[in-house]
N, C-alpha and C positions, 0 to 999 in steps of 0.2 A: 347549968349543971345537968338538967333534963340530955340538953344537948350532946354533953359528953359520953355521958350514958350509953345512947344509941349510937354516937360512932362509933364507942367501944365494942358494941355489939356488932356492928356490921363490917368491923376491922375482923372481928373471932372469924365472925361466918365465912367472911373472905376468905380469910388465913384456912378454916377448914375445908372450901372448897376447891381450893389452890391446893392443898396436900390432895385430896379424891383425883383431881386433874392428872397428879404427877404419878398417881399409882399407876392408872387408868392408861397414861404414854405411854408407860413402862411394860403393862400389858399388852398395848397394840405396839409398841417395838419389838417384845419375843414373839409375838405373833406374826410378825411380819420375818423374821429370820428363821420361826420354822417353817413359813410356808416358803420361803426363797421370794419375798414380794417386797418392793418399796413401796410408798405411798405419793401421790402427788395430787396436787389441786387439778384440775382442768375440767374448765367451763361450770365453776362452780360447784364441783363436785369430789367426792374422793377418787381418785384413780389408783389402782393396784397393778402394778407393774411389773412384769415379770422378767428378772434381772437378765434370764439367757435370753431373751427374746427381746430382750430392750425397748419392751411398747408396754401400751395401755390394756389389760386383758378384763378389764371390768372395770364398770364408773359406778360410784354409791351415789345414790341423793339420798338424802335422811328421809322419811315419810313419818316421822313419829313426835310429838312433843311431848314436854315434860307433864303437862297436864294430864295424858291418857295415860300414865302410871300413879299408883296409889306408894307413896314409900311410908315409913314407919320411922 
């Protein structure tokens, strides 16, 4: 019974953090149509690609984890 419980609970949390995800796309897809940018992987990183120029004009690597933020 215990057992059900907490899958239940870890199905919600899924489920919530699955919708934050899709918000979150959605923001980095208008972001990316107003700057005129696509995104792509390369060498494990984000690349930002600038659609007239059809190359790489910046690569992200993350520097942050979820740890050095406080959420609420």
């Amino acid at each position: 019974m215990a057992q059900n419980a907490e899958n239940e609970v870890l199905k919600y949390a899924t489920e919530e953090a699955q919708k934050r995800a899709v918000v979150l796309k959605r923001a980095i897809e208008a972001a990316c149509v107003g700057c005129r940018l696509n995104l792509t992987v390369y060498d494990g990183k984000i690349g930002f690609v600038d659609q007239s120029l059809g190359r790489i004009v910046f690569l992200w690597e993350a520097e942050y984890s979820m740890q050095d933020h406080e959420w609420n």
